[in-house]
LUMBADO-317539 format. One line per 3 residues: number of its first residue (from 1); their letters; for each residue z, y, x of C-alpha. Coordinates in Angstrom, 2 decimals. Each point is the difference from the previous one (the first is absolute). Layout:
REM LUMBADO-317539
NUM = a = Z,Y,X ~ ...;
This chain:
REM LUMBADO-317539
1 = xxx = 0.00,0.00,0.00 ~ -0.89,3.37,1.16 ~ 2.73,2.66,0.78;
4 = xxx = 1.70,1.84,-2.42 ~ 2.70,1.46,1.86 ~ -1.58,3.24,0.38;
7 = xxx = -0.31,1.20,-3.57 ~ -0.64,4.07,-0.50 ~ 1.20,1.49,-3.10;
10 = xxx = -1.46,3.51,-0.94 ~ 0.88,1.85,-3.70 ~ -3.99,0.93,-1.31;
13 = xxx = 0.14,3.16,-2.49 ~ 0.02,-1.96,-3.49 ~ -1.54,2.66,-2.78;
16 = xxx = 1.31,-0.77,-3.64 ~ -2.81,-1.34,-2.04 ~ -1.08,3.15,-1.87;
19 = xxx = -0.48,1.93,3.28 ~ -2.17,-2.76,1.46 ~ -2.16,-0.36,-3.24;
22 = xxx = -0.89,3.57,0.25 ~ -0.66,-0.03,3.76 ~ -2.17,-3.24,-0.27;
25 = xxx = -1.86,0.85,-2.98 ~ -1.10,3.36,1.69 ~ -0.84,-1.71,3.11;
28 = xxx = -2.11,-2.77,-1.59 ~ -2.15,2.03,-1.91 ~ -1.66,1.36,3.08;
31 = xxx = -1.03,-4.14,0.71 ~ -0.64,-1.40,-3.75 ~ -2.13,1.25,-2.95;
34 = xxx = 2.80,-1.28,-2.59 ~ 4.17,-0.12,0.68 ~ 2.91,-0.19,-1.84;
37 = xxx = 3.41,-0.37,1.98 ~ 2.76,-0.37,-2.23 ~ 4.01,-1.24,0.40;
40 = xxx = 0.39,-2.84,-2.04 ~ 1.81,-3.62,-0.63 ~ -1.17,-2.50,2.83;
43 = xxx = -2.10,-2.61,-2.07 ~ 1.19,-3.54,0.19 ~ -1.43,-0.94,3.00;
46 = xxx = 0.90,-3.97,-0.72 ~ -3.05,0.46,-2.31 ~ -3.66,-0.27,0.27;
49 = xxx = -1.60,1.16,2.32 ~ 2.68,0.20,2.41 ~ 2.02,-2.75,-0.37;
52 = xxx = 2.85,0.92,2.51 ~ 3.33,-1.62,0.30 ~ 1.61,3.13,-1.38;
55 = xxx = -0.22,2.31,-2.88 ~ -0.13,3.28,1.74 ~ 0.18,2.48,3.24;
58 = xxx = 3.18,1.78,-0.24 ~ 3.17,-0.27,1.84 ~ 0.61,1.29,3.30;
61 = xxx = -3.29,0.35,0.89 ~ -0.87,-0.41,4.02 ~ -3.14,-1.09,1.72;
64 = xxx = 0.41,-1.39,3.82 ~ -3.02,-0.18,2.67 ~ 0.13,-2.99,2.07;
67 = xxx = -1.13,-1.18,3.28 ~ -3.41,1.62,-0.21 ~ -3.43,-0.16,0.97;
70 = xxx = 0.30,-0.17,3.66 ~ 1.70,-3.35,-0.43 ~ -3.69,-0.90,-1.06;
73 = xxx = -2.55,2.34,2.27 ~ -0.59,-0.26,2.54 ~ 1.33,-3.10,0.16;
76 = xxx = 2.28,-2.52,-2.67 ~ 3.45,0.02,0.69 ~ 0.34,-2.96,-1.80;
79 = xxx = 3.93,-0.83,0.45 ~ 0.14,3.06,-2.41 ~ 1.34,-1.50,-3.22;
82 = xxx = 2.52,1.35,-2.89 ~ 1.76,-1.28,-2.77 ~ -0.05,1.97,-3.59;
85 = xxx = 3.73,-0.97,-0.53 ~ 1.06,1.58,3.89 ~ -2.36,2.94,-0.49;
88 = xxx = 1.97,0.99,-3.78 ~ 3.23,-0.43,1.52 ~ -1.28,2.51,2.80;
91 = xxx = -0.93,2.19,-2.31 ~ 4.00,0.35,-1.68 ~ -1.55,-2.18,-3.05;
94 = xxx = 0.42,-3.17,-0.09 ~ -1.52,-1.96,-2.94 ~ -2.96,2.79,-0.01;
97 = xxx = -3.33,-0.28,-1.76 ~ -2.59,0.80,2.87 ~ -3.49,0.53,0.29;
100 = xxx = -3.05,1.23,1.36 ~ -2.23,-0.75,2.82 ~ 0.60,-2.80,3.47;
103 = xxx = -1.22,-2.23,1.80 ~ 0.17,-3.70,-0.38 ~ 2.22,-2.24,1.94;
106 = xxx = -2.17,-1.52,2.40 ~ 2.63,-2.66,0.91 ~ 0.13,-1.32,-3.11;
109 = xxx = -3.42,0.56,-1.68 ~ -1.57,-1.32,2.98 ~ -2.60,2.71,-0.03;
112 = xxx = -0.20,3.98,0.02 ~ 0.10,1.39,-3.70 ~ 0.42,3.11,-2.14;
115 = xxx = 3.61,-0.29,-2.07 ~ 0.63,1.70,-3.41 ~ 3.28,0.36,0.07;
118 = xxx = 2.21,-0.75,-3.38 ~ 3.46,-1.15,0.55 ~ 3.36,-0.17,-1.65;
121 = xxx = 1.97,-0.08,2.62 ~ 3.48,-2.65,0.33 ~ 2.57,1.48,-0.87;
124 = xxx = 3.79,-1.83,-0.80 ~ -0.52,-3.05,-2.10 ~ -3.93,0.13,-0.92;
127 = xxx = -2.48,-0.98,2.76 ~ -2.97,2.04,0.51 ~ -3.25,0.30,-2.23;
130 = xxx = -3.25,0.56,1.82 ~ -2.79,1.29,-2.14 ~ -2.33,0.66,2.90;
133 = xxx = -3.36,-0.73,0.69 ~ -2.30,-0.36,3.24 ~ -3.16,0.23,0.84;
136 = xxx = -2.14,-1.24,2.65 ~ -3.57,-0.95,1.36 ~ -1.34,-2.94,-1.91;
139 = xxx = -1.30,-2.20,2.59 ~ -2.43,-2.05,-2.17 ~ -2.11,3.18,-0.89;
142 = xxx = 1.20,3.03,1.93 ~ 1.27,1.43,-3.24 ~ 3.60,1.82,-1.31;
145 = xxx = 2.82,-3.34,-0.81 ~ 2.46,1.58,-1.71 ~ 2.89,-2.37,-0.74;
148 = xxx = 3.51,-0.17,-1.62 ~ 2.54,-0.04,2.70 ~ 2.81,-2.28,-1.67;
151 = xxx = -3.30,-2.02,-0.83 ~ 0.40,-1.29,3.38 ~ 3.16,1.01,2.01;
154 = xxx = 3.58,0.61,-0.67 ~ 1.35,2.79,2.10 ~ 0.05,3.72,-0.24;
157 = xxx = -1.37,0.88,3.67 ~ -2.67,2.33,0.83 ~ -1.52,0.79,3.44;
160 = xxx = -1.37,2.82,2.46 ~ 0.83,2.92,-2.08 ~ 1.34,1.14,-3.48;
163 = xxx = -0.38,3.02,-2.23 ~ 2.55,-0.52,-3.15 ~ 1.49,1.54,-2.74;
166 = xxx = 3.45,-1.40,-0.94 ~ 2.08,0.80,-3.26 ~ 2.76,-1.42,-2.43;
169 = xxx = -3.36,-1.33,-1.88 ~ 1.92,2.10,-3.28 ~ -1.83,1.56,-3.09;
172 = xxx = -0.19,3.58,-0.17 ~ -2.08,3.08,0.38 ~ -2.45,0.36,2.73;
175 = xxx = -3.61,1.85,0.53 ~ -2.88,-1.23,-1.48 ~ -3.37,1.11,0.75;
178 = xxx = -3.45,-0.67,-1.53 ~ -2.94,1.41,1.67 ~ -3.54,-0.62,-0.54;
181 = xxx = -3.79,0.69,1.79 ~ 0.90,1.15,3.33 ~ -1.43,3.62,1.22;
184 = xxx = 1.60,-0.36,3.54 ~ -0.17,-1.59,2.83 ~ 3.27,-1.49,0.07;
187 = xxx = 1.55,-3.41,-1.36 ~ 2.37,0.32,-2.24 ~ 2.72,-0.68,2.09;
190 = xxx = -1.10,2.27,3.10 ~ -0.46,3.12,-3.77 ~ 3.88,-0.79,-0.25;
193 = xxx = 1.04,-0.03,3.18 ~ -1.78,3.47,1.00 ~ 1.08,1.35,-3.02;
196 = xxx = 3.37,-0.46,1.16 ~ -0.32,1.03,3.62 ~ -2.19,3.02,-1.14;
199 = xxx = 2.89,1.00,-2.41 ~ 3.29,-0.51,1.84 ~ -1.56,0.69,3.81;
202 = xxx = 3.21,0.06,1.14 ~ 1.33,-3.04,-1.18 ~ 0.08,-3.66,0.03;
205 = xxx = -0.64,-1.92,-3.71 ~ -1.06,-3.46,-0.76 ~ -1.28,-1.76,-3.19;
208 = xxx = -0.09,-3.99,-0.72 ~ -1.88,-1.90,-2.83 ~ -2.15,-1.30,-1.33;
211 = xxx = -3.45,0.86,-1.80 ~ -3.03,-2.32,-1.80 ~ -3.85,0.75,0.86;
214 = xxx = -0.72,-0.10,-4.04 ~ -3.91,0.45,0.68 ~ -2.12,0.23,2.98;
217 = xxx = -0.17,-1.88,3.71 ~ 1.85,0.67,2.93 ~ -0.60,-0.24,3.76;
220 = xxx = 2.39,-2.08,2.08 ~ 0.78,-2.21,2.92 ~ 1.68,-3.38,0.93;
223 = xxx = 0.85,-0.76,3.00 ~ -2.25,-2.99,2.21 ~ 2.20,-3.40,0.02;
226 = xxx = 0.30,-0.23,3.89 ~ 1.68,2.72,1.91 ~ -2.99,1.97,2.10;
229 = xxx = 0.53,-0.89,3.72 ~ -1.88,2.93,1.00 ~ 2.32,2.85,0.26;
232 = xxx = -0.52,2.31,-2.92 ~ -0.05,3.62,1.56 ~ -1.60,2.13,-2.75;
235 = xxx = -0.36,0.35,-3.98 ~ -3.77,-1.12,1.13 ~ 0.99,-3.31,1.04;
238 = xxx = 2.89,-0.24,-2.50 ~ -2.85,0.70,-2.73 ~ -2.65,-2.66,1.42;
241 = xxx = 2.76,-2.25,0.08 ~ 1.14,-0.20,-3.28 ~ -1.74,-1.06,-3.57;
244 = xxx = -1.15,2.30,-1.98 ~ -0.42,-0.74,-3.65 ~ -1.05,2.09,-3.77;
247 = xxx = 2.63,-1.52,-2.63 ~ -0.49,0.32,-3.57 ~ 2.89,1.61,-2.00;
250 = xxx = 2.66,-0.31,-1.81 ~ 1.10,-0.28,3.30 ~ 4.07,0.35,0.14;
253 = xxx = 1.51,1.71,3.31 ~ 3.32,0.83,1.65 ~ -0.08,3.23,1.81;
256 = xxx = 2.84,1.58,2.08 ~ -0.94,4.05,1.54 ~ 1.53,2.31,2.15;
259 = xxx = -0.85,3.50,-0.36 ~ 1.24,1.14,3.72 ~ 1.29,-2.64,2.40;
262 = xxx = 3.56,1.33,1.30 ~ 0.01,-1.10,3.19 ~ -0.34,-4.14,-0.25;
265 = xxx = -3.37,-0.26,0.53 ~ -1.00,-1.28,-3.50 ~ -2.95,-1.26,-1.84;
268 = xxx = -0.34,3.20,-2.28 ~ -1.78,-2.54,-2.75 ~ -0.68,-3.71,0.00;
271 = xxx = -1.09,-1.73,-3.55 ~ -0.96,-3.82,-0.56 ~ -1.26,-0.91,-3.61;
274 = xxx = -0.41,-3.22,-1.50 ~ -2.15,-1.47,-3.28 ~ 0.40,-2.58,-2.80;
277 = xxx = -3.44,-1.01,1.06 ~ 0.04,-1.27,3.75 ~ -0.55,3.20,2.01;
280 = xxx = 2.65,2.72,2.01 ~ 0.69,1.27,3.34 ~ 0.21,3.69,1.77;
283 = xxx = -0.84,2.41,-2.06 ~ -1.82,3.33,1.06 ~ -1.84,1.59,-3.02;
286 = xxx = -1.85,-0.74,-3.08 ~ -3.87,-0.27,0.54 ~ -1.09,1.54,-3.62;
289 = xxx = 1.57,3.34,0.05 ~ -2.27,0.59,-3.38 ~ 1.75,-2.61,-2.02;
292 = xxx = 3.59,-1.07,1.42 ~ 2.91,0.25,-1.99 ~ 3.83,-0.25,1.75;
295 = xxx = 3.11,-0.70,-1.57 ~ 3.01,0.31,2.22 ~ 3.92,0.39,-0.19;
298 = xxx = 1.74,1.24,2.97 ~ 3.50,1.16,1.18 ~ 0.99,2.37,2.49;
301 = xxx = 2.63,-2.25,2.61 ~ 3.15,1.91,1.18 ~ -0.28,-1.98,3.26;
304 = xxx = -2.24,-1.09,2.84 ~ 0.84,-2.60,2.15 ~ -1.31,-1.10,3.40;
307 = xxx = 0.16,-3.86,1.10 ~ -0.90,-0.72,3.74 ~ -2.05,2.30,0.60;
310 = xxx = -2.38,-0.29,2.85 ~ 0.74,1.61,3.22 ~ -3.21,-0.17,1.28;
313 = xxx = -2.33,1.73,-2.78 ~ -3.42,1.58,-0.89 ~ -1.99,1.09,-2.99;
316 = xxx = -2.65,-2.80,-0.18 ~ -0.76,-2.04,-3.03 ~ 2.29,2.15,-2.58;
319 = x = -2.79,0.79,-2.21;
């Protein structure tokens, strides 16, 4: 297991809801024909489409970057592995729902894959519940697997690098935001996250969710099986080197953003999605800015975290 003895803890700014709505639906006009941000119950997220192991996104809300990507470029650290359970107990909340966007554990897997993230973490009594999915390279035809991961393993571990959003998994208000036929250049995610950084310059504020790809296709990677044993040394080679794929919506993802990175050198946005219909990975942005339609419900955290982080870093491969 990788080391968590070096945990950072730094407050973000944390917005009430009402604030945020009005700063995000400002900010997303400028990237999106249609938007409506409103405060409003979390739906059931138990239900179709989502399916999670919990009914909401409230309660203490946190998000924690781990490891990172130069545990991957330029070359896999592979003895870089974490447990769900040890990371929510890191992050003061044990028993947390978590998820978002990480790499599968190579040890177990037996292969390099992209991990959706979903899981109830232990807590006294109840063991955990892992929703997640993975996808990889199918080797028969080159194309996306995506596969259940308590289909075919039993622990909670993920590898490489983690971006998550961990909460009490409680009802209650949160942000929802509908926005449809992008204008802009931006994903949805990197609309949000400049949004923030544009309005609070001066501060640090996250957001963690989730949000369904009603209508329309989306550009994204997965990550080759095998490890590259070239050394990776520029977003040229990471790009050559990994799959690129158009997926079909509804497409469901798990997003975690950082408007300004205080100091811990962060991902400032990472999102995985996955599908009822056999496709997910990396997302970047939709592909039909004339017809897509988001739905998304998002929380600001209170909290970031930092879990081993690398002390030998770079910016490659954090697109």
């Amino acid at each position: 297991m990788a080391d968590t003895s070096k945990t950072e803890k730094v407050q973000l700014h944390a917005p009430d809801l009402e604030e945020l709505r009005g700063v995000l639906q400002a900010g997303l006009e400028t990237n999106f024909a249609e938007v409506q941000v409103s405060v409003v119950e979390c739906p059931d997220l138990t239900k179709e489409p989502f399916q999670f192991p919990v009914k909401g996104l409230c309660g203490s809300p946190r998000i924690t970057d781990v490891g990172g990507v130069p545990y991957l470029v330029p070359l896999v650290r592979k003895e870089k592995e974490y447990n769900m359970n040890t990371v929510s107990k890191e992050l003061e909340l044990p028993g947390a729902f978590i998820l978002g966007a990480a790499a599968a554990p190579n040890r177990i897997v037996g292969m390099n894959a992209e991990l959706m993230p979903l899981v109830l973490t232990e807590a006294e009594g109840s063991p955990a519940v892992n929703s997640s999915y993975f996808s990889s390279i199918n080797p028969a035809d080159g194309q996306c697997l995506l596969e259940k991961y308590s289909d075919k393993f039993t622990d909670c571990n993920f590898g490489l690098l983690g971006n998550l959003y961990a909460c009490e998994g409680k009802p209650g208000k949160v942000i929802e935001v509908r926005a449809k036929r992008r204008t802009g250049s931006h994903s949805l995610v990197t609309a949000l996250r400049t949004t923030l950084e544009g309005h609070y310059p001066d501060k640090s504020l996250a957001l963690g969710g989730t949000f369904i790809i009603q209508k329309g296709k989306a550009k994204i990677h997965i990550m080759p099986r095998e490890f590259s044993v070239c050394p990776l040394n520029t977003n040229d080679d990471v790009n050559n080197w990994l799959k690129h794929f158009e997926v079909s919506a509804p497409l469901i993802c798990q997003s975690v953003l950082v408007s300004r990175d205080p100091g811990l050198d962060l991902r400032v946005e990472h999102t995985h999605c996955f599908s009822h219909h056999g496709e997910g990975g990396h997302y970047y942005i939709d592909t039909t800015p004339d017809s897509v339609e988001y739905l998304g419900y998002f929380m600001p955290a209170e909290f970031v975290f930092r879990i081993d982080r690398p002390k030998e870093t770079h910016g490659v491969g954090r697109d």
